[in-house]
LOZA-130935 format. One line per field, with one value per residue (C-alpha): residue in one letter; z, y, x. Coordinates in Angstrom, 2 decimals. Layout:
<atoms>
type = A,...
pz = Z,...
py = Y,...
px = X,...
</atoms>
This chain:
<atoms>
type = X,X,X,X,X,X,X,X,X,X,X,X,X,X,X,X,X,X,X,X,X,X,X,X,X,X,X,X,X,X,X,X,X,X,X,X,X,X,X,X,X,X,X,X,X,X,X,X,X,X,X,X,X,X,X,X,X,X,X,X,X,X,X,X,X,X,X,X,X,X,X,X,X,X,X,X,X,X,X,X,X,X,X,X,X,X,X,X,X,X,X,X,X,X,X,X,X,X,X,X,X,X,X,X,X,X,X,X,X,X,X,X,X,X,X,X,X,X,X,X,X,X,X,X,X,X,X,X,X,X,X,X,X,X,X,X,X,X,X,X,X,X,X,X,X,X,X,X,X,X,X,X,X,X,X,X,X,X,X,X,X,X,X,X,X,X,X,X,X,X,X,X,X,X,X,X,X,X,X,X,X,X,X,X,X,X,X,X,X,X,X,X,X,X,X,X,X,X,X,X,X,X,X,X,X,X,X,X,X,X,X,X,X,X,X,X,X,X,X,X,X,X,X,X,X,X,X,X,X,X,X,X,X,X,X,X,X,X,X,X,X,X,X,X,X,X,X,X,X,X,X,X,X,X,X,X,X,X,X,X,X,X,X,X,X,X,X,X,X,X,X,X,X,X,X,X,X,X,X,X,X,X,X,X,X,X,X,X,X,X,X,X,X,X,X,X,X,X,X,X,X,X,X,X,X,X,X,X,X
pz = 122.26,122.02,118.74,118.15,114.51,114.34,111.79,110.51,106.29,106.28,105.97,108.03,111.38,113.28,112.44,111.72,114.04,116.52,115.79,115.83,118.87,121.17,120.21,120.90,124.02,125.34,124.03,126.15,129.43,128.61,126.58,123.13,120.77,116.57,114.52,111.26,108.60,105.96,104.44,100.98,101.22,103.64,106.12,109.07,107.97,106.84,110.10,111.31,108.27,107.19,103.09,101.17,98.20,95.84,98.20,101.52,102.60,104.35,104.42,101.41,101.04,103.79,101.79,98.70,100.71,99.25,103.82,106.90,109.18,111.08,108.00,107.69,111.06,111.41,115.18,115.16,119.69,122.36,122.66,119.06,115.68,112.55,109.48,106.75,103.98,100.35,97.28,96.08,98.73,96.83,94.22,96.54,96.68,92.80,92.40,95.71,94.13,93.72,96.43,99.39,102.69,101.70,104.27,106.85,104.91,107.89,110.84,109.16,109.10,112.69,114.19,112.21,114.19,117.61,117.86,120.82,120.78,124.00,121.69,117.74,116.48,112.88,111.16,108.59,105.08,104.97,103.18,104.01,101.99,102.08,103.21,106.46,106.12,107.30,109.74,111.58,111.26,112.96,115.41,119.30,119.22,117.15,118.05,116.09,115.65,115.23,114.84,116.48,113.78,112.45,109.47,111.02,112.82,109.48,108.34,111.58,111.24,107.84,110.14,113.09,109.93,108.65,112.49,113.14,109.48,110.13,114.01,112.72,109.62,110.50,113.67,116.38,119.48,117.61,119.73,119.85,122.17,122.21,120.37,120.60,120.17,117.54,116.38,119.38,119.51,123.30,122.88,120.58,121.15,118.24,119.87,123.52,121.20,118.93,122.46,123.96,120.57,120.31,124.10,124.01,121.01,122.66,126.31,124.18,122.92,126.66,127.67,124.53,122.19,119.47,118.96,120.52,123.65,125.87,124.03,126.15,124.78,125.95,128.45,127.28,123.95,121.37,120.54,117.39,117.48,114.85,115.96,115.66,111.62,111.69,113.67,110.31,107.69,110.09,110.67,114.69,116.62,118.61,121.67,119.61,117.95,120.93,124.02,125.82,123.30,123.81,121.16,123.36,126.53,125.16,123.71,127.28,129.11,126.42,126.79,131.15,130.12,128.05,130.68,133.22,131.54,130.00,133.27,132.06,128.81,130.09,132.84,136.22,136.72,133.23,133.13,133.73,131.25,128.19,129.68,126.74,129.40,131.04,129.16,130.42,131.19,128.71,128.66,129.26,126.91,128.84,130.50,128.54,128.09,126.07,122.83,120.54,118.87,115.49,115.53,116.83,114.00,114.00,114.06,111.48,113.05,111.31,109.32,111.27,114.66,112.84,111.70,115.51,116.61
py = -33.14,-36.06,-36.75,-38.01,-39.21,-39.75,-42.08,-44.33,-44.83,-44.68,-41.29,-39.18,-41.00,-37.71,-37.42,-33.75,-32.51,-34.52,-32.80,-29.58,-29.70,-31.81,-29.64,-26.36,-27.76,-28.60,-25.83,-23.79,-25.23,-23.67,-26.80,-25.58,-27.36,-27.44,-29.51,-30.87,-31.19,-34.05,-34.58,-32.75,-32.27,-29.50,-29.52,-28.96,-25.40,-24.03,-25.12,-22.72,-20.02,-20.25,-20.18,-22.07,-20.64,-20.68,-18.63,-20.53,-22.30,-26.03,-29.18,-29.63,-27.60,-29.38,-32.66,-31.41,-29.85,-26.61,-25.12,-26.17,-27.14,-23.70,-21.98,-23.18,-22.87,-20.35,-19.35,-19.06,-18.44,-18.62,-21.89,-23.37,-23.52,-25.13,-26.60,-26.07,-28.19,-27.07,-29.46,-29.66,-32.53,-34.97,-35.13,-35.67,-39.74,-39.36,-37.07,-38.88,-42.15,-43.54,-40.74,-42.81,-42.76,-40.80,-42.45,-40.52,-36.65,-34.99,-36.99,-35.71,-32.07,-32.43,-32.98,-31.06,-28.18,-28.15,-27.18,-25.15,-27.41,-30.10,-31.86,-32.06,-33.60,-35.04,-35.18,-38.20,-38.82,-41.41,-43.77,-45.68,-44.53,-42.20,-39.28,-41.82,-43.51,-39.84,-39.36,-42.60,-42.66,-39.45,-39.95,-41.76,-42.97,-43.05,-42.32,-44.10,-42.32,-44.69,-44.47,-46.90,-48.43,-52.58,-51.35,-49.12,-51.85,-54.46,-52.34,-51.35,-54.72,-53.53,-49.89,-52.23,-54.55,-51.08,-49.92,-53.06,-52.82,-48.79,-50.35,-53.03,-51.49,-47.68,-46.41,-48.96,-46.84,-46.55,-47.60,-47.47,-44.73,-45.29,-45.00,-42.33,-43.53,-40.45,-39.98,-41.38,-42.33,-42.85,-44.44,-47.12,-50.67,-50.80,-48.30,-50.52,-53.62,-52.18,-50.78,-54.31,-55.99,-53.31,-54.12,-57.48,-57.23,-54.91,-56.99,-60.28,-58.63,-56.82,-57.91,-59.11,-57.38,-55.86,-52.15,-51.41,-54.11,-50.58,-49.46,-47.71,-46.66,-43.43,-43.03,-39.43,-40.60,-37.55,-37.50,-36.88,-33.19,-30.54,-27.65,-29.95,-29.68,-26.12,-24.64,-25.49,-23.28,-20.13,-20.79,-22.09,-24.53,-25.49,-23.89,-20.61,-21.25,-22.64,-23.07,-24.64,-27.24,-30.59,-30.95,-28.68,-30.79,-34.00,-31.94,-30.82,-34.19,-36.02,-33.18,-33.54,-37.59,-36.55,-34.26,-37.39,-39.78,-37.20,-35.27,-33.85,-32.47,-30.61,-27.78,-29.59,-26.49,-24.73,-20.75,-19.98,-16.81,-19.24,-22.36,-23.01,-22.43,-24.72,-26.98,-29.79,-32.79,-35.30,-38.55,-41.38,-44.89,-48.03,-50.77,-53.87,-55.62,-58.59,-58.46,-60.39,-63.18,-62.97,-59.83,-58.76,-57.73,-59.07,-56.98,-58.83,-59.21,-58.27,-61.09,-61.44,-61.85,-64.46,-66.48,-66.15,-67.65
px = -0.63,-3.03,-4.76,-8.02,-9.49,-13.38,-13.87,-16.62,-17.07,-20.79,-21.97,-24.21,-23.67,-22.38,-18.90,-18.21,-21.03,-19.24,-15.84,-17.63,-19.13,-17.55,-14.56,-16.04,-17.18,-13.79,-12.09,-14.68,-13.58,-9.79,-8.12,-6.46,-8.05,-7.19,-9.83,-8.42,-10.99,-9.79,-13.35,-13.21,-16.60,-15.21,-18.71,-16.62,-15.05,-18.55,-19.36,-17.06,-18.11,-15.03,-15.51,-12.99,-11.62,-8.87,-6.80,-7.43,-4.73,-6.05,-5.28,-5.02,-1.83,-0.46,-0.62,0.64,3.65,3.11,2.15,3.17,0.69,0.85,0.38,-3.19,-4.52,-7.48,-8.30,-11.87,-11.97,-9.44,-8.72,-10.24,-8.42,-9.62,-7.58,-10.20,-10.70,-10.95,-12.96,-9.26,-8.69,-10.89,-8.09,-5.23,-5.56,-4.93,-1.62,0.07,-0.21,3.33,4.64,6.54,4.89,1.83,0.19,1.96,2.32,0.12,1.60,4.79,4.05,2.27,5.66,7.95,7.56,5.53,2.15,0.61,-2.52,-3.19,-6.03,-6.24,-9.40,-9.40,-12.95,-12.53,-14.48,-16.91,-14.62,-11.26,-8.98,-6.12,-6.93,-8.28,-5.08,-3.32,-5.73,-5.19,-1.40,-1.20,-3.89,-3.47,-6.81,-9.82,-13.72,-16.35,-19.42,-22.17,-26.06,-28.04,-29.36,-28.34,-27.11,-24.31,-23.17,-22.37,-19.10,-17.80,-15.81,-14.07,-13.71,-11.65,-9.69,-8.38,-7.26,-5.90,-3.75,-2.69,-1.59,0.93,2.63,2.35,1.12,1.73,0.30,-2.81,-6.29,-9.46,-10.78,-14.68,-17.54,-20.59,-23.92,-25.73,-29.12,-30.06,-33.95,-34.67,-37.66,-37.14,-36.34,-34.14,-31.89,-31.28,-30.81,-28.02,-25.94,-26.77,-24.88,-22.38,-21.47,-21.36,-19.04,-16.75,-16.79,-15.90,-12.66,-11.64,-8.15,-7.20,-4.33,-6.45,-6.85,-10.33,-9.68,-10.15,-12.49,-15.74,-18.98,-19.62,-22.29,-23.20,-25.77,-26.67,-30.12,-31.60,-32.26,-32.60,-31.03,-27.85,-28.42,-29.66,-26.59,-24.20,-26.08,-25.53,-21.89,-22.32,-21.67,-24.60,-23.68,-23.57,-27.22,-29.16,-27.39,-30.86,-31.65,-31.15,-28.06,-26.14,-26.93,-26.08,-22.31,-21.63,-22.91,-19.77,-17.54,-17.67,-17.66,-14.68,-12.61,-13.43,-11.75,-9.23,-8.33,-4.79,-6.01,-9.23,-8.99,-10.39,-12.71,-13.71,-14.25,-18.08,-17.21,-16.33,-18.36,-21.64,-24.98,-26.08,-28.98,-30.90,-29.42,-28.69,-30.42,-27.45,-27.44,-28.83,-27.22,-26.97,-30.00,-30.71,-31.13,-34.19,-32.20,-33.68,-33.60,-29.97,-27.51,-23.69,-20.83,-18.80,-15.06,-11.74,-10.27,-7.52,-9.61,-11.56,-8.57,-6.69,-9.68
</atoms>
């Protein structure tokens, strides 16, 4: 089983339509797939129309200790099951303060028992606290949704710092998988500038020993469409709502990148009768190119790079 958080603390970037979709996606071409929504917010299970309630058993329950993690699996399709989330879960930082290894309650429950699952997604709140914390010390690697925009680029350092802390004192085989460029804007310059920094930020730290020295950005860029934020008020994923829209394009283009680089999770050849439709083809993010000086942000470095170096 190979565990996957998507994390980034500023909200609206992509994260849970992300999980959503890239996860339907794979689970379509035969891969069991559970997506674990830890955002109390719980956008991921209406997603999914599942409706959280007082009797709903999530993940939530899990962290209190009063479920197992089987117990609140839902199987919405063949190969996809969802741990919802109930508004319960914003509370949970509060009554586990002063409960030993907190950080690691879900990782915990994740292996008490196994789990018939080859890929668990985690979809993350936009903060970094410690319902994150759980999420990254029971995850292999974590994806970084990130819009193209400067802005979204100044606290991906704090995003890396927290990694980097989780990595040394709790989860040591933790990495940084990749990051996927959403909201993409093809046309603008902005956009090409932003992948250019991000790049060269990423190609400065390849080789070294910190968490994200492997880390890729995906080819496969989701553009800004809005059937993507229609599809959650009816309970679909996008492949469900509009299958030829450009949203579900740009899910399959990252879920083939995905089953590329991920060959013995994803089925080599995926069932046509499950497989979304085909849509047309996604646009891809540029090569580097270089960036305008003044107007190029900085991706401010964990603390710890800055004082190695």
């Amino acid at each position: 089983m190979h565990t996957i958080a998507v994390s980034n603390q500023k909200g609206g970037v992509g994260k849970t339509t992300t999980v959503a979709n890239l996860g339907a996606a794979i689970a379509a071409r035969g891969c069991d797939v559970c997506l674990i929504d830890l955002d109390p917010q719980a956008h991921l299970t209406l997603h999914f129309d599942i409706e959280p309630g007082p009797k709903t058993v999530s993940v939530y329950d899990i962290l209190s200790g009063k479920a197992g993690f089987g117990d609140a699996c839902v199987k919405v399709d063949g190969h996809l099951t969802v741990v919802p989330a109930v508004t319960d879960l914003a509370a949970a930082e509060v009554e586990l303060d002063g409960t030993v290894g907190r950080e690691q309650i879900l990782r915990n429950s994740m292996e008490a028992q196994p789990q018939p699952f080859q890929l668990v997604m985690i979809d993350c709140p936009p903060s970094l606290g410690l319902l994150t914390l759980n999420a990254l010390a029971a995850a292999d690697e974590v994806f970084i949704p990130l819009q193209p925009h400067f802005l979204a680029l100044q606290g991906l350092g704090k995003l890396l710092e927290t990694v980097s802390l989780v990595q040394r004192r709790i989860n040591p085989n933790l990495r940084v998988g990749g990051v996927v460029l959403c909201l993409y804007e093809t046309a603008t310059r902005l956009a090409a500038e932003v992948v250019a920094d991000l790049s060269g930020f990423l190609e400065a730290n390849r080789g070294g020993k910190c968490p994200w020295a492997d880390a890729h950005i995906f080819r496969s860029v989701i553009r800004r469409n809005i059937k993507l934020a229609e599809c959650p008020s009816h309970g679909m994923t996008i492949f469900q709502y509009d299958a030829s829209c450009n949203g579900a394009a740009d899910y399959n283009a990252l879920a083939d990148e995905f089953a590329g680089i991920y060959p013995q999770l994803v089925p080599p050849e995926p069932p046509e009768k499950s497989r979304p439709q085909p849509a047309p083809k996604a646009t891809a993010a540029p090569g580097p190119v270089q960036p305008n000086a003044a107007m190029a942000p900085t991706i401010v470095p964990p603390r710890a790079e800055i004082a190695r170096s």
